[in-house]
C-alpha positions as CSV (number, residue, x, y, z in Angstrom):
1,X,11.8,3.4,27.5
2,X,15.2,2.0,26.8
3,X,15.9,-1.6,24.5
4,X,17.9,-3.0,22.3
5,X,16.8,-4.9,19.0
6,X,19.1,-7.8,17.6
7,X,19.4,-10.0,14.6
8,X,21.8,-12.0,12.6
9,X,21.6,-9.5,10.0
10,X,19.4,-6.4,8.5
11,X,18.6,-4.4,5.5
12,X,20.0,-0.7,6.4
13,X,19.3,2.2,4.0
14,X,22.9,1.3,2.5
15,X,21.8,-2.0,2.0
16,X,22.6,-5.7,3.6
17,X,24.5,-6.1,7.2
18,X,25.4,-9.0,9.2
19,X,24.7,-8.6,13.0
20,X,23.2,-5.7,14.0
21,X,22.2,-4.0,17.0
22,X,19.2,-1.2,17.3
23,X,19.3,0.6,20.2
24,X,15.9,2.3,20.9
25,X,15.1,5.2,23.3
26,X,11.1,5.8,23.5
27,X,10.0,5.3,19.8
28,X,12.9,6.0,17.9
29,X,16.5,4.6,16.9
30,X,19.0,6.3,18.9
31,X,22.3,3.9,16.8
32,X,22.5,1.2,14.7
33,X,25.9,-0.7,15.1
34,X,27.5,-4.2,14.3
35,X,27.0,-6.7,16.5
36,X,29.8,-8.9,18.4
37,X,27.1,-10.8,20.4
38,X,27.2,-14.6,19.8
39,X,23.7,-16.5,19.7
40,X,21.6,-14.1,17.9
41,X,18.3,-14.9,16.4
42,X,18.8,-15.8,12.6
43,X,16.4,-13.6,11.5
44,X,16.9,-10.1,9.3
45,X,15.7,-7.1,10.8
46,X,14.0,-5.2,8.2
47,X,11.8,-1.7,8.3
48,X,7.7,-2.2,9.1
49,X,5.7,-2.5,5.8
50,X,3.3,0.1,4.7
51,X,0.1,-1.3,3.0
52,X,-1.7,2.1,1.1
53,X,-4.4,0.2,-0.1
54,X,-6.4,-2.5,2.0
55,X,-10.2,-2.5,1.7
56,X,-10.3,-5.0,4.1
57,X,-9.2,-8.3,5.7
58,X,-10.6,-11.5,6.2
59,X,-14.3,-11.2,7.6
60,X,-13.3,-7.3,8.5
61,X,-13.8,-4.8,6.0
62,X,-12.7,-0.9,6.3
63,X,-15.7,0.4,4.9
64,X,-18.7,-1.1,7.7
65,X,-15.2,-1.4,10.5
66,X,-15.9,0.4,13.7
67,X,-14.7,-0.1,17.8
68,X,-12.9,-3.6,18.6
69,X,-13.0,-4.5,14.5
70,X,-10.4,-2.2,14.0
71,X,-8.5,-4.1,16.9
72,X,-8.6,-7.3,14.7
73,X,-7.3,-5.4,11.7
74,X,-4.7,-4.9,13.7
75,X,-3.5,-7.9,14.7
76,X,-3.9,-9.2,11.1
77,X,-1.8,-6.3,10.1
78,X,0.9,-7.2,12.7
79,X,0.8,-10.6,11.5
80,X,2.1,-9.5,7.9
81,X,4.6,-7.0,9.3
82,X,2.6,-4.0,8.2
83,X,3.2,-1.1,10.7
84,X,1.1,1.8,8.8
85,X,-1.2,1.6,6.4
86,X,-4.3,3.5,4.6
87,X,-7.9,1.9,5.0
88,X,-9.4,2.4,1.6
89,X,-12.8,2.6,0.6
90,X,-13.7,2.3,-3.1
91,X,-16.5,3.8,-5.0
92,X,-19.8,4.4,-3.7
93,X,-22.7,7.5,-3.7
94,X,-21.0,10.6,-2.6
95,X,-23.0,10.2,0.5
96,X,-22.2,7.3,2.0
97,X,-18.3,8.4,2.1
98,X,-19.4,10.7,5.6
99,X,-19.9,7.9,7.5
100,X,-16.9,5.5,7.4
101,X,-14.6,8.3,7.1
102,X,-15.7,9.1,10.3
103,X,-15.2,6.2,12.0
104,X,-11.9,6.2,10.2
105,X,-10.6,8.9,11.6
106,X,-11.8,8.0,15.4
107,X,-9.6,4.7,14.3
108,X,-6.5,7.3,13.7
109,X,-7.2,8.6,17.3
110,X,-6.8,5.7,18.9
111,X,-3.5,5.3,21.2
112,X,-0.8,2.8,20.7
113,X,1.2,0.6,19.9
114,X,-0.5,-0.5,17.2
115,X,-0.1,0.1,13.1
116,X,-0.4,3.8,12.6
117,X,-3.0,4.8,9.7
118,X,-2.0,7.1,7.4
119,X,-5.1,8.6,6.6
120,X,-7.9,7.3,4.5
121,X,-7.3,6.0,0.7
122,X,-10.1,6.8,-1.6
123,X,-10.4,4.4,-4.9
124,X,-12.9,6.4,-6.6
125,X,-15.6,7.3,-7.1
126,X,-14.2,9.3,-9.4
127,X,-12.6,7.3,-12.2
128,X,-11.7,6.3,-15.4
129,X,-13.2,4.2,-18.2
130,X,-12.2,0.7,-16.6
131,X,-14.3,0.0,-13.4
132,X,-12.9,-3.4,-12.8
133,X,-14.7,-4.5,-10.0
134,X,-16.4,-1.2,-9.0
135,X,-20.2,-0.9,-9.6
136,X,-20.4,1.3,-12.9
137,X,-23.3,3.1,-11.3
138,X,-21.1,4.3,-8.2
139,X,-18.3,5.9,-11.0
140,X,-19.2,9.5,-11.6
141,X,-17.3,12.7,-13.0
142,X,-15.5,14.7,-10.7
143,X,-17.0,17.3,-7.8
144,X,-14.6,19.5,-6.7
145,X,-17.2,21.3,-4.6
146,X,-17.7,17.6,-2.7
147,X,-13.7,17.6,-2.5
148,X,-13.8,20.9,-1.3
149,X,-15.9,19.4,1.8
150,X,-13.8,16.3,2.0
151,X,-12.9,15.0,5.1
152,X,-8.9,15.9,6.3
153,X,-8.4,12.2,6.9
154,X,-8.2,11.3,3.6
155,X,-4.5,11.4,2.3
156,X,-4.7,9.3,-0.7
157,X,-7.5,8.8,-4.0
158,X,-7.5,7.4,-6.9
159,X,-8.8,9.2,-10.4
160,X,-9.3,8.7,-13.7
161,X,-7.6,11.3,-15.6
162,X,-9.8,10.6,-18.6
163,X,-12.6,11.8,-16.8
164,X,-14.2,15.1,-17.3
165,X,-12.5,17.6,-14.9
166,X,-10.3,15.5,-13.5
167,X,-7.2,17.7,-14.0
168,X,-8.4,20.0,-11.9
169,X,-9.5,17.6,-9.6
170,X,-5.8,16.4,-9.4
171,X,-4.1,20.0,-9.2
172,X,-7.1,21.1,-6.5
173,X,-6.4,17.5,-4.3
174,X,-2.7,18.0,-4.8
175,X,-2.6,21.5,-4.1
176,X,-4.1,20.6,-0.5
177,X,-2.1,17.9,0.4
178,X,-3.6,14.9,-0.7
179,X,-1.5,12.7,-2.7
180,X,-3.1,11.6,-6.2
181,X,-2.8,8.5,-7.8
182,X,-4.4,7.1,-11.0
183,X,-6.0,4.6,-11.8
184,X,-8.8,2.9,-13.3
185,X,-7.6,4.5,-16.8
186,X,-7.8,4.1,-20.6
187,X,-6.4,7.4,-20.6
188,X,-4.0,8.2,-23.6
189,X,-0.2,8.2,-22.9
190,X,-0.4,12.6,-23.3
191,X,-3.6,12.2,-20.5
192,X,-1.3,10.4,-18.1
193,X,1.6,13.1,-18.6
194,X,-1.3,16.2,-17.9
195,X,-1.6,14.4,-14.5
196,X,1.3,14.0,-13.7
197,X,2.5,17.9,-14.5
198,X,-1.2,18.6,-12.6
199,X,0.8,16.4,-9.4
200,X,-0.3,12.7,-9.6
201,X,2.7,10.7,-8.2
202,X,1.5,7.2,-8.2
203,X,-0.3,4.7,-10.7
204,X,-2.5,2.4,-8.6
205,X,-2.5,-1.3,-9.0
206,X,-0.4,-0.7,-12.6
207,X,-1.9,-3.3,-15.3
208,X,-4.5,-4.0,-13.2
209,X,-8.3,-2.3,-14.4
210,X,-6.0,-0.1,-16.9
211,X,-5.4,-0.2,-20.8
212,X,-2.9,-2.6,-21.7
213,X,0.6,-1.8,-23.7
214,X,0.3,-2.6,-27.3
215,X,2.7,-2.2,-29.8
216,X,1.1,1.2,-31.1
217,X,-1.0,1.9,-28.7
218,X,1.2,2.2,-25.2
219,X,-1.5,3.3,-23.5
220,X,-2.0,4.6,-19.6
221,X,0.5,1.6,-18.5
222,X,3.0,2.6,-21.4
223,X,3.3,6.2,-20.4
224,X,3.6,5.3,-16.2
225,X,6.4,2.8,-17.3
226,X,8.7,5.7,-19.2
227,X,7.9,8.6,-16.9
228,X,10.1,8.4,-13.9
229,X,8.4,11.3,-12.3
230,X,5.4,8.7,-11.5
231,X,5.6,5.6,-8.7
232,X,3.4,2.3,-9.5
233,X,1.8,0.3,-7.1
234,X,1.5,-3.6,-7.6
235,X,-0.5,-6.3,-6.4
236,X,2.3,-9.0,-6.3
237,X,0.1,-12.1,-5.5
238,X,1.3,-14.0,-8.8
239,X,-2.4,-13.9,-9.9
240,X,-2.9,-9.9,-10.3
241,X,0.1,-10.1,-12.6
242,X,2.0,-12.6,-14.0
243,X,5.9,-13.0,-12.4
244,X,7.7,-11.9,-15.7
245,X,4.8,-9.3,-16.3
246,X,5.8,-7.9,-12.1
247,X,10.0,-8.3,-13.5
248,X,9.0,-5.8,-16.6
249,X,7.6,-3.4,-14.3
250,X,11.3,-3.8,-11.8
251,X,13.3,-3.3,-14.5
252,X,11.6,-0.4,-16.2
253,X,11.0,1.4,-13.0
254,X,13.9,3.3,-10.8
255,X,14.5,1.4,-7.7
256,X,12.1,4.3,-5.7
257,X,9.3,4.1,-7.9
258,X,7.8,0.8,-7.1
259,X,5.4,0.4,-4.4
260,X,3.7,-2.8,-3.2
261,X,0.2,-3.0,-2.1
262,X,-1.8,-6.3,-1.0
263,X,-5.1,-4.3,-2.5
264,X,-6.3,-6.9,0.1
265,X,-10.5,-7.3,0.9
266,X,-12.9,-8.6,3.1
267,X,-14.0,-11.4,0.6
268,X,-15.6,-13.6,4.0
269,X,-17.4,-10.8,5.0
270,X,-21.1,-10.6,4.7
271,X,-21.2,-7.8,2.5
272,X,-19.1,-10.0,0.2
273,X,-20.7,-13.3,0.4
274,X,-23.9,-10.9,-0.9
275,X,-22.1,-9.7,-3.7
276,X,-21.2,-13.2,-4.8
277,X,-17.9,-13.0,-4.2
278,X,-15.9,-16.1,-3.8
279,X,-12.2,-17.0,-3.7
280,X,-11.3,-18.6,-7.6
281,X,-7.8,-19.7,-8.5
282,X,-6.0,-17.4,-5.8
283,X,-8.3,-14.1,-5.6
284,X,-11.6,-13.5,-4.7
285,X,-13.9,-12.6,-7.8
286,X,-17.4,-11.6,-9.0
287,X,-19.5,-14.0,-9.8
288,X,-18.6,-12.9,-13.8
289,X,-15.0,-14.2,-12.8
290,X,-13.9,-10.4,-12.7
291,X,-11.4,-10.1,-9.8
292,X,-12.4,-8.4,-6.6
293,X,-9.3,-7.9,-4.5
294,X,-6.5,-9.8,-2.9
295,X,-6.4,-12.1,-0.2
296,X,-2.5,-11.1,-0.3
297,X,-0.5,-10.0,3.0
298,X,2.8,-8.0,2.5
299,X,5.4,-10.3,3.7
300,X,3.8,-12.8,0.9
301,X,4.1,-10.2,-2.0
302,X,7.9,-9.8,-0.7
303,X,8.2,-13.6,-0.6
304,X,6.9,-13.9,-4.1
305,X,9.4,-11.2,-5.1
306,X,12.4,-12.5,-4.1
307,X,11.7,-16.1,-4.8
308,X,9.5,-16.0,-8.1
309,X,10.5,-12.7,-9.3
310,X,13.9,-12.9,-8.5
311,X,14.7,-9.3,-6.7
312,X,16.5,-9.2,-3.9
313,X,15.6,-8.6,-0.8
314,X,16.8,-5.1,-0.4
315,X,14.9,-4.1,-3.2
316,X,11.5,-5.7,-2.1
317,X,11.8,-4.6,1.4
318,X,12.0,-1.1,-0.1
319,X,8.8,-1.7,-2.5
320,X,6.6,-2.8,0.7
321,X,8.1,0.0,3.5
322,X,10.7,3.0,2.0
323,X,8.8,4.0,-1.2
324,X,5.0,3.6,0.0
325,X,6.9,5.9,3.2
326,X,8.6,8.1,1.1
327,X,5.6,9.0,-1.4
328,X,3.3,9.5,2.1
329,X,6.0,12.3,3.1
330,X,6.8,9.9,6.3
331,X,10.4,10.6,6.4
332,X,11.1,8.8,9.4
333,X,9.3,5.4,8.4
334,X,10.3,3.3,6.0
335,X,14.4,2.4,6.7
336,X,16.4,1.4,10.1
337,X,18.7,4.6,10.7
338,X,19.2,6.8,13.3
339,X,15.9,9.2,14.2
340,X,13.9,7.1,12.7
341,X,10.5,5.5,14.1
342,X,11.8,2.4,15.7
343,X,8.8,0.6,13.4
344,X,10.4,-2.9,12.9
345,X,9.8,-6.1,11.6
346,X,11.9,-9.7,11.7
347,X,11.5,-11.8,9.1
348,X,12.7,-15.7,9.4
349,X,15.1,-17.8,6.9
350,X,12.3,-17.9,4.6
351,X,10.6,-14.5,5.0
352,X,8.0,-14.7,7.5
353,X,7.4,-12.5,10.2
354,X,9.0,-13.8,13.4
355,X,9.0,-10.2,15.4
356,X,7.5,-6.8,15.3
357,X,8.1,-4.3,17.3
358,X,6.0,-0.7,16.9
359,X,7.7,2.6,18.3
360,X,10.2,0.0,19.7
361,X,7.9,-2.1,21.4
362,X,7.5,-6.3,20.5
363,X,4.1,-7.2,19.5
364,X,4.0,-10.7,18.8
365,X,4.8,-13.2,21.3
C-alpha cells in the first residue's frame, strides 16, 4: 500500500509546520516534506493519541467486554483520535483478574486496522491508603507469588508504595517488564523516592485519590512534582483538577513527563447503574459524591489544555501521544517522522477529530 496524507499544517517532533505531506508505504512513514499543493484541508495533522488508562466507555466496560464489544470500543476510540491504548481493570479478588485478562488478550489478537492495545493496565488491587472509588474490601497487600502467575498481557499496574511489600513488588514487576506506576498513595515524599530507585516511572492520575501538598507536609504529590525521574498522568476534564491546579503540574514537570489519560468509565453500563453511579457536575460519582471516573475523550483533554490551560498545542499533543508512547517503550508511536507507525490523527480549526488514519489507512468517513 502506497498513499499520501495532507494538511494545512502539522505538529512534527521539531515542532509546528505549515503544509505538509506524509507519504506512507504499508504502515509506516517513508518522508515527511513541505507541501506546495494549493487546496489542502485546514486541518493539523498530528500523531494518534494513546489512552493508558480507560476502564471503559459509554455502556462498554473493559472488565465484562468480550467479541463485537471490543468493536464498539473501537470506534469510540477512533472517534477521540486514540490509536493505542491499555484497557484497565481496577481492583477486584485476585481471582476474578483470570477471566477478563483473558479476553483481553484475545482482544490484542485481533487483526487490524483498528487501535492497537498495549497490554492490560492494572489499577490495583494492590494499593495505597487512598481507595478513592475502589471498594476498600478489594485493596489488599501485595502477592508477588500471584504476580509471579500474572498474565504476560499486562504491561502496566498501579501500587501503593505505602503498602507492605510493595517495593519489592515494584522492583519484581519492573524487573520483568512491566511498567509501574503509583498511585492511590499517602505515601511520605522518601516512600515515593524508594519506588522510584525500585523502577516506578509514572504517578497515576496525580492529585487525584493521593495526599495533597501542604506546606510542611509535601506529601506523595510533592515528591512526584520535584523528581524528574518520575512521569504524571492527569485527568484533564476541568473537574478531576482544577485548570490552574493542571498549569502547576505543566510548569513543574519537564515537557516529557506529563502524560494525559481520560481515566474514562462505563458509567451507563449496567454494572454501574448497580453501583449507583450517576453523572454529577461533569463526572460520574458514587452515590457518596466520591468520583468514579471520567466521561473525558482525549481530543477533549487536549482542547481543555490549549484553550483553558493555556499550553500550546505542541505540548498537549505530546501529553496525549509521545510521552504515554515513550514511557510504553513504543518508539515508533507517538510523533510524525520517518519509520514511524503511520498512526495519525487530523484535528479541525478547533481541535476535533476530522481524520484518522491507523497503519496509514483512513478510518472515519
Amino acid at each position: 500500500m502506497h498513499s499520501r496524507i495532507r494538511a494545512a499544517a502539522s505538529v512534527l517532533a521539531d515542532g509546528r509546520r505549515g503544509p505538509t505531506e506524509l507519504e506512507v508505504v504499508d504502515d509506516r512513514i517513508v518522508a515527511v516534506r513541505a507541501s506546495a499543493e494549493g487546496g489542502l484541508p485546514e486541518w493539523t495533522l498530528v500523531p494518534g493519541f494513546v489512552d493508558l488508562q480507560v476502564n471503559g466507555i459509554g455502556a462498554m466496560d473493559v472488565a465484562r467486554a468480550e467479541g463485537d464489544d471490543w468493536g464498539v470500543l473501537d470506534e469510540a476510540l477512533v472517534a477521540q483520535g486514540v490509536t493505542a491504548w491499555c484497557p484497565t481493570l481496577v481492583s477486584a479478588p485476585l481471582d476474578r483478574y483470570a477471566a477478563p485478562l483473558a479476553r483481553i488478550s484475545a482482544a490484542v489478537a485481533r487483526e487490524g486496522p483498528r487501535p492497537t492495545i498495549l497490554g492490560a493496565h492494572l489499577e490495583g488491587p494492590f494499593l495505597g491508603d487512598r481507595h478513592g472509588a475502589h471498594p476498600d474490601g478489594f485493596v489488599v497487600a501485595p502477592d508477588l507469588d500471584w504476580v509471579g502467575g500474572l498474565d504476560p498481557v499486562v504491561c502496566l499496574m498501579t501500587v501503593g508504595p505505602e503498602a507492605p511489600g510493595a517495593i519489592d513488588l515494584i522492583r519484581a514487576l519492573s524487573g520483568r517488564g512491566v511498567t509501574v506506576a503509583v498511585g492511590h498513595t499517602a505515601a511520605a515524599p522518601e516512600v515515593v523516592r524508594t519506588a522510584v530507585d525500585a523502577g516506578a516511572v509514572l504517578f497515576t492520575h496525580l492529585f487525584n485519590a493521593s495526599g495533597p501538598v501542604g506546606a510542611r507536609s509535601p506529601g506523595p504529590v510533592g515528591a512526584a512534582l520535584v523528581d524528574d525521574r518520575i512521569a504524571v498522568s492527569l485527568i484533564a476534564d476541568l473537574v478531576h483538577v482544577d485548570a490552574v491546579t493542571l498549569a502547576v503540574a505543566l510548569r513543574a514537570k519537564p515537557v516529557d513527563r506529563v502524560v494525559l489519560v481520560t481515566d474514562a468509565v462505563a458509567w451507563q453500563s449496567p454494572w454501574a447503574q448497580d453501583q449507583g453511579i450517576v453523572m454529577v457536575d461533569g463526572a460520574p460519582r458514587l452515590p457518596d459524591g466520591t468520583i468514579a471516573g471520567s466521561a473525558l475523550t482525549m481530543d477533549q483533554a487536549v482542547r481543555n489544555l490549549v484553550a483553558v490551560v493555556g499550553v500550546d498545542l505542541e505540548r498537549a499533543v505530546e501529553a496525549a501521544s509521545t510521552n504515554p508512547a515513550r514511557l510504553m517503550g513504543c518508539t515508533d508511536r507517538g510523533v510524525l517522522a520517518v519509520g514511524a507507525r503511520a498512526d495519525v490523527v487530523a484535528l479541525d480549526a478547533d481541535l476535533h477529530v476530522a481524520q484518522v488514519w491507523i497503519a496509514g489507512r483512513s478510518l472515519l468517513d
